[in-house]
VEXNUMAR-365393 format. One record per residue (C-alpha): residue in one letter; x, y negated, z. Coordinates in steps of 0.001 Angstrom, whole numbers, plus 500000, padded with zeros to 6 digits. Example, Ala and Ser with C-alpha at 12.3 -4.5 7.8 and 13.67 -1.06 7.14 Angstrom:
residues 2
a512300504500507800 s513670501060507140 
end
This chain:
residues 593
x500000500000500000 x501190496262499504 x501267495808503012 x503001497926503993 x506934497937503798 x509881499881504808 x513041497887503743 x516138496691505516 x516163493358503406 x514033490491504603 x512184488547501281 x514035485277502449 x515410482739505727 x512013481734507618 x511672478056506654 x512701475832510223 x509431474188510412 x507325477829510302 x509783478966513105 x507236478289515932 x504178479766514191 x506324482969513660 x506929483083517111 x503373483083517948 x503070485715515437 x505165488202517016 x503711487722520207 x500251488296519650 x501526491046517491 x502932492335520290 x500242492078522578 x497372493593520110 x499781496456519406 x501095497057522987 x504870496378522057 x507176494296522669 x509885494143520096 x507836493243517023 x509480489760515781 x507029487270513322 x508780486384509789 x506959483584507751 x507804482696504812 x506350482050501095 x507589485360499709 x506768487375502691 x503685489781502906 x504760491823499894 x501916490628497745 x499442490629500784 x498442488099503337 x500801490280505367 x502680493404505952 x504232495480508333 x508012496647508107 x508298499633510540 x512356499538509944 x512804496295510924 x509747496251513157 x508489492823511974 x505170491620510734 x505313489323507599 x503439486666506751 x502263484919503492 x501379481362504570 x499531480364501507 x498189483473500982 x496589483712504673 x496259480574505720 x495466478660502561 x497242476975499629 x499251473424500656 x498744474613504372 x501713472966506722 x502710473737509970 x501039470788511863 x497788472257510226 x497155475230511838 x498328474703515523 x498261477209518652 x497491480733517223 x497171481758520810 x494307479521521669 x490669480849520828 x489374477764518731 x492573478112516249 x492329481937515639 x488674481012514382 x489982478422511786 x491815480640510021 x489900484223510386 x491881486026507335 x494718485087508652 x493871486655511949 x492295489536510705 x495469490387508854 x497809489822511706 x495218492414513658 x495766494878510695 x499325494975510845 x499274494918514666 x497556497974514825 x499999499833511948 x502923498742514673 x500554500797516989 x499433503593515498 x501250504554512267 x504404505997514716 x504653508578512409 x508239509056510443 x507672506871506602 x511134507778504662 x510061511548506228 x506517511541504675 x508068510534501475 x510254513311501131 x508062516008502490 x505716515112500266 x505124514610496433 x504290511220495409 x500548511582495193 x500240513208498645 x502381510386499793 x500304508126498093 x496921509713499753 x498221509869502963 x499367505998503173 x495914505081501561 x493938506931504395 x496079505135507188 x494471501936506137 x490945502757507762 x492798505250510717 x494410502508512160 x491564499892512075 x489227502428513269 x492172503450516146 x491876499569516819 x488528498724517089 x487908501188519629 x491052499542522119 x490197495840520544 x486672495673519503 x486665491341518772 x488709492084515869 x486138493428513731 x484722490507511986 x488249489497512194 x488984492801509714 x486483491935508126 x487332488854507248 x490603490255505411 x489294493178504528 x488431492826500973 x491862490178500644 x493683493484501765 x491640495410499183 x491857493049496337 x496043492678496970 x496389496690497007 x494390497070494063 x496129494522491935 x499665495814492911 x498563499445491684 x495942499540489838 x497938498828486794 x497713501892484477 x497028503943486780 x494100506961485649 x490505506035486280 x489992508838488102 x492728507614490949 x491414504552490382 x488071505269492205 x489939507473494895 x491859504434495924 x488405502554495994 x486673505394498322 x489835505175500687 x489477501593501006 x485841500761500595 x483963503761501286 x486159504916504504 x485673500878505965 x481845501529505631 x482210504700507597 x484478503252510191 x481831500086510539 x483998497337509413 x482376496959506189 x478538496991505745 x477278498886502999 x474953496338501384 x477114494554501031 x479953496642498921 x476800497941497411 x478174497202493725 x481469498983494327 x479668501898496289 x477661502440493202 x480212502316490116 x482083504554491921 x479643506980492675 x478622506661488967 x482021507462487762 x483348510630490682 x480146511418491095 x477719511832494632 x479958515608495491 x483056514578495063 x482744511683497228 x481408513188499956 x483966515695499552 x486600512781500064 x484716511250502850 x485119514530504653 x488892513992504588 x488637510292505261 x486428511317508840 x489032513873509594 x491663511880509267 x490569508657511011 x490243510796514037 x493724512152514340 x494599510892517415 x498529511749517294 x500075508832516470 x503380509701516238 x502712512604514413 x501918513395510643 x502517516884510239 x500642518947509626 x497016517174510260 x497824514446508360 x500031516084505781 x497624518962505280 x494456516339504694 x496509514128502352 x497377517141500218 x492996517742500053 x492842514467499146 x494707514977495918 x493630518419495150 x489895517345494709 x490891514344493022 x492944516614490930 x489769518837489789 x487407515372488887 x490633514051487316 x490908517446484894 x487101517035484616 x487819513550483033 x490489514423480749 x492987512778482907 x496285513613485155 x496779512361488485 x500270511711487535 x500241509928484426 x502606506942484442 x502818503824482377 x504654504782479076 x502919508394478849 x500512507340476178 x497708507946479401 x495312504965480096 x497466502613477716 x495922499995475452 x492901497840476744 x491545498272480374 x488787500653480112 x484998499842480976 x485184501040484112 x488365499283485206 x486870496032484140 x483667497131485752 x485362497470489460 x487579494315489073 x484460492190488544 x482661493887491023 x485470493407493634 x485472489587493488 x481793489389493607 x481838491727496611 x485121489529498033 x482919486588498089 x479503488917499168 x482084489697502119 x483493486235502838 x480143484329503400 x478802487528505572 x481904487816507421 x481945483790508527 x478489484351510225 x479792486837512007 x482821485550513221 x480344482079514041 x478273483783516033 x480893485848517754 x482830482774518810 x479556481180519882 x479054483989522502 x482379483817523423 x482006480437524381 x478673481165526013 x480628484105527600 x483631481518528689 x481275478735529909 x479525481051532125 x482403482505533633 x484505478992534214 x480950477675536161 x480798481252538027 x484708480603539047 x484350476566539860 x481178477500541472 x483010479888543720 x485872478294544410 x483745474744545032 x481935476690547351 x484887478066549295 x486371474829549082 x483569473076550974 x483532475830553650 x486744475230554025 x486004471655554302 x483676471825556697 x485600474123559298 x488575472202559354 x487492468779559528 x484836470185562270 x488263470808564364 x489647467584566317 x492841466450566016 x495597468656566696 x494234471792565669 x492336474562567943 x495499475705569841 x497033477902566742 x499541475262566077 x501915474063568830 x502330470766567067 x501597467893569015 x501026463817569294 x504252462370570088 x503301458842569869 x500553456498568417 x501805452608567932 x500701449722565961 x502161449291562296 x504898447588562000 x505387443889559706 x507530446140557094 x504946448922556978 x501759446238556487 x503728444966553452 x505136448228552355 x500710449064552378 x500372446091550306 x502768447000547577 x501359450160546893 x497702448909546613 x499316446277544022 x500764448891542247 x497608451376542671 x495456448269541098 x497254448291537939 x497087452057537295 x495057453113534031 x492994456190534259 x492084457944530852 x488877459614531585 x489161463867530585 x485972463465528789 x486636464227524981 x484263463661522224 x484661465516518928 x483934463990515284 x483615465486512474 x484958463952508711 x485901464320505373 x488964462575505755 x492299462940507981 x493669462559510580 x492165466258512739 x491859469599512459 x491489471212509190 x488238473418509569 x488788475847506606 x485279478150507390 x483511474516506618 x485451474440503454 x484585478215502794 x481091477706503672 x481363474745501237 x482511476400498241 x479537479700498824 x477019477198499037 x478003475113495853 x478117478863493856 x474905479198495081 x473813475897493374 x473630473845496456 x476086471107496942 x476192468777499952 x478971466574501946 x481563468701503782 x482911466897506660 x486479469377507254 x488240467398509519 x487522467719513431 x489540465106515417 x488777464068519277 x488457461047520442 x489005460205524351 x486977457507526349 x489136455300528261 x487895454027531742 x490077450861533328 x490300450825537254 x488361453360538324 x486980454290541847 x490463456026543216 x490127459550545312 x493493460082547214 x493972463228549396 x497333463078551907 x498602466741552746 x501383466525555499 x503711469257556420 x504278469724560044 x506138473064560143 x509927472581562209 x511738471892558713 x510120468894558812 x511161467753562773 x513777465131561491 x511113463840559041 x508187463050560983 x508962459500561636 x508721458493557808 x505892461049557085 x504081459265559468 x504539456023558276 x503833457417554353 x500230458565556201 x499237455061557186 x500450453315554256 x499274455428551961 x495619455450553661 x495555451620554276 x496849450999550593 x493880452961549267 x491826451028551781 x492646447952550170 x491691448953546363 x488288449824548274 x489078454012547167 x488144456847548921 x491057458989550939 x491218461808553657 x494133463355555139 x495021466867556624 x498384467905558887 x499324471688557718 x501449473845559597 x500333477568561841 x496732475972560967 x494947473008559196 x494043469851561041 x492552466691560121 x493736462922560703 x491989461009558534 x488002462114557575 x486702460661553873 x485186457382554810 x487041456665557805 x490505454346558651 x493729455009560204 x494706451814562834 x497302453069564246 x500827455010562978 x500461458512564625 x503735460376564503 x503260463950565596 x506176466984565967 x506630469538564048 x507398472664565674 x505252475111563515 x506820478413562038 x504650478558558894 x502698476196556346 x498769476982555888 x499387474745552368 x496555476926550233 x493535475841553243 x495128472873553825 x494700471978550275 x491125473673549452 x489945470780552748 x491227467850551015 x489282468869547758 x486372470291549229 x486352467296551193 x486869464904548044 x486397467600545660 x489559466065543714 x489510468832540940 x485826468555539654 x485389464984540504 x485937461772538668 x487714458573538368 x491177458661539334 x492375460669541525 x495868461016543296 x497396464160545655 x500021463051547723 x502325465249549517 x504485465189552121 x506985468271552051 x510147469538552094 x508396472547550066 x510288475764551791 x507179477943552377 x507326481704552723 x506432483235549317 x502899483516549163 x502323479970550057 x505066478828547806 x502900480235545092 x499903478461545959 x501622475203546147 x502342475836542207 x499231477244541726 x497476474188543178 x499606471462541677 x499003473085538022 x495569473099538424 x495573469581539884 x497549468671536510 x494631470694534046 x492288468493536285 x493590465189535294 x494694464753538680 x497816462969539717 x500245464884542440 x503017462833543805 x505588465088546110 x507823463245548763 x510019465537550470 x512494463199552344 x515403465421551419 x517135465908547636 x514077467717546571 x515614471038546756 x512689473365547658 x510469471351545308 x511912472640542068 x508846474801541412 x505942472503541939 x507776469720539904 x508074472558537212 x504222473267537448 x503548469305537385 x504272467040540376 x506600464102540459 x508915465058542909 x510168461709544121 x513123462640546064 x515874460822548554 x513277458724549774 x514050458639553224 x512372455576554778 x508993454992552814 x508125451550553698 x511955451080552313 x511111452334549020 x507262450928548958 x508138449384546025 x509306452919544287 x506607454767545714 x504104452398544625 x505780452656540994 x505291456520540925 x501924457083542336 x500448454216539487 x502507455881536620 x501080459043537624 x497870458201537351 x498205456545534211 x499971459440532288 x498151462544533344 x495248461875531681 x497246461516527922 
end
């Protein structure tokens, strides 16, 4: 088949601008097939004649960009193949990548061994059954990728039978058409109404027996389960293949082995040859327009499907956030006991600290908020997102004699919202890595909450160490700098964050909306992957997180990695007001880009 290939040589360099889409390549190759060596090549003679084709010696999948993604495509055209919404712009593309993914899974079976067992029509046979094997193999591990297959399907078809159709006997001719038609209606990928014209000629020309004889071999063989293994199932079935074909082929007058330059099949295509290829590119089309409903309505429910789930999840986690809430700022100050941390002393702010406030409500004042919300146009022109099943639906619609405006181009366009009501949640680490900190993570605490005070914003603050405590309750203002100890073995950060947001629910919410953090970060493994976890949903959330450790920033490496600002060697915050102030505004104004 044309897509399949067992070479050493690569067709050519991969291009450096297709470099990232052939990484994507090999990795979803590598996760439909269950591998993890396959490598993407892309490149304009790749595929070998087909959208693409797998190379089991060199364990790559090749891809035809203009033959599977669409003539004058570029690389800033297509995008993320991994995301959802770009695997439905280009559905041939995607059902071909799924086609060779599942050869790199299932046909583990020794090629160069196959062809020298066997003659070259058993050879032949037994690469032209693997076609609907391994897409049957595939649907049952990946069912989604059927009205991707289908999709390709006939693209597949219509690239096989151009690169052997050639001379070749009539007679073979309509075996190679049962193998891949006829098996793809038995294996469900292709419906049978709509192949109906293929179904038909060659049933006409091998006749009603000797089909269902073939189809016999076809079942048999999709349901070898051996992957690895050809002989004998597979061998033995490929040889039945040929003999019947054999007997309808002596029936016709013809041999299965007639090659160009015998005198066989020379001359003028016959009837029936012209016969199929018409049929094939009505039934392409037939197959295209059928196929794009499918895959519509399949990505519909799977946004349905995604919707559903992402409320079921923010409903549960809201919910366990707000219990949360509600038991910790139910506790007074100081905990229930669990946490040996105590009040050290409370004191009036100082001139430098009232001024250091002021600074940072400046700077919070001129932060710009982008708002999440994203609207998405549709229209005939660039700049956006090429939608090629518009242009596809365009095209079967104007061959049906109905022509309307096609709008191709999706783009999104963001609202922007200027000084917006400000959310601020204060976390404060009072484990005993934090003792020689206290002073100045006090004095951030106040600052912080009269600064938001000032811009008239909302804030509430929690002290985390053996348990969660609260010092500052949404609504309510600190008057005093409290510093407290820290003597605590162990940092409750994952309750001590789900308060502050069920409190001000910061990840649902609107406006702006700022975590700040007061940490060294050293947390005992499990926490220290909450932290991250937190912080990069914080970031998806269009929320700000600013992270003041008060040493070099050491320990903070992994939350800066998932997002936060880590705004280290601040030692004395009413000192570096002026810096803080900087951060926590350009926060805010860049996480929403």
């Amino acid at each position: 088949m044309a897509h399949i290939k067992n070479s050493n040589e690569r067709a050519e360099a991969t291009a450096p601008e297709w470099l990232p889409l052939g990484r994507q390549i090999g990795e979803l190759a590598n996760k439909w097939s269950g591998r993890y060596d396959l490598v993407g090549y892309v490149g304009e003679n790749a595929g070998h004649g087909a959208p693409a084709c797998y190379n089991p010696a060199l364990a790559e999948i090749e891809v035809d960009v203009a033959r599977a993604f669409g003539a004058g495509i570029k690389p800033e055209m297509i995008g993320d193949l991994s995301e959802r919404a770009t695997q439905y712009e280009f559905p041939k593309a995607i059902g071909a990548l799924y086609h060779e993914a599942f050869h790199a899974c299932f046909s583990e079976w020794n090629m160069p061994k196959a062809s020298s067992d066997l003659n070259n029509q058993e050879y032949d046979a037994l690469v032209l059954l693997e076609e609907s094997r391994i897409e049957a193999q595939g649907l049952l591990a990946k069912p989604r990728a059927k009205s991707f297959l289908r999709a390709s399907a006939m693209e597949l078809v219509v690239a096989d039978s151009a690169e052997t159709f050639g001379q070749m006997p009539d007679t073979k001719k309509a075996g190679m058409l049962v193998g891949l038609i006829h098996s793809r209606v038995e294996a469900g990928i292709l419906d049978a109404e709509e192949v109906a014209e293929v179904l038909d000629l060659t049933e006409s020309f091998l006749g009603a027996d000797t089909i269902t004889k073939l189809l016999e071999v076809a079942d048999k063989f999709r349901a070898h389960e051996d992957h690895a293994n050809a002989d004998p199932v597979l061998y033995d079935l490929a040889r039945e293949w040929v003999r019947i074909l054999q007997e309808k082929a002596e029936e016709n007058g013809e041999s299965l082995d007639a090659q160009p330059g015998d005198g066989e099949g020379e001359g003028e295509p016959s009837e029936f040859s012209e016969a199929v290829q018409d049929a094939l590119e009505e039934v392409a089309r037939a197959v295209q327009v059928s196929a794009q409903g499918d895959l519509d309505d399949q990505e519909q429910k799977e946004d349905w499907q995604e919707q559903v789930e992402e409320k079921a999840s923010k409903a549960k986690e809201n919910q366990i956030n707000a219990d949360t809430a509600k038991k910790v700022f139910a506790r007074g100050s100081g905990g229930t006991g669990k946490s040996s941390t105590r009040l050290r002393e409370r004191r009036l702010p100082t001139s430098k600290e009232r001024q250091a406030s002021v600074t940072i409500a400046k700077w919070l004042e001129r932060a710009k908020y982008r708002d999440r919300d994203v609207t998405e146009i549709d229209s005939e022109t660039p700049p956006g997102r090429l939608r090629t099943r518009a242009v596809v639906q365009a095209k079967a619609m104007e061959e049906r004699g109905v022509r309307e405006r096609v709008a191709p181009f999706r783009k999104k366009v963001r609202k922007m919202t200027d000084d917006p009501t400000l959310s601020v949640g204060v976390m404060v680490d009072i484990s005993g890595s934090m003792m020689g900190a206290m002073e100045p993570m006090a004095t951030t605490a106040w600052v912080m909450s009269e600064a938001v005070r000032r811009v008239q914003g909302r804030t509430a603050m929690v002290y985390y160490g053996n348990e969660v405590f609260p010092t500052l309750k949404p609504g309510q203002h600190l008057d005093q700098v409290n510093v407290w100890e820290a003597t605590d073995g162990w940092e409750a950060f994952d309750e001590a964050f789900r308060a502050l947001d069920g409190s001000l629910n910061l990840l649902n919410g609107t406006g702006a909306r700022l975590l700040v953090v007061t940490s060294d970060g050293a947390y005992r493994s499990k926490e220290e992957e909450r932290s991250r976890y937190w912080v990069k949903r914080c970031v998806e959330a269009g929320v700000a997180v600013l992270w003041l450790p008060f040493d070099h920033g050491g320990y903070a490496r992994g939350v800066e990695r998932a997002g936060a600002r880590v705004l280290a060697g601040v030692l004395d915050p009413a000192d570096s007001a002026l810096e803080i102030g900087k951060e926590a505004s350009r926060v805010l104004t860049s996480v929403g880009r």
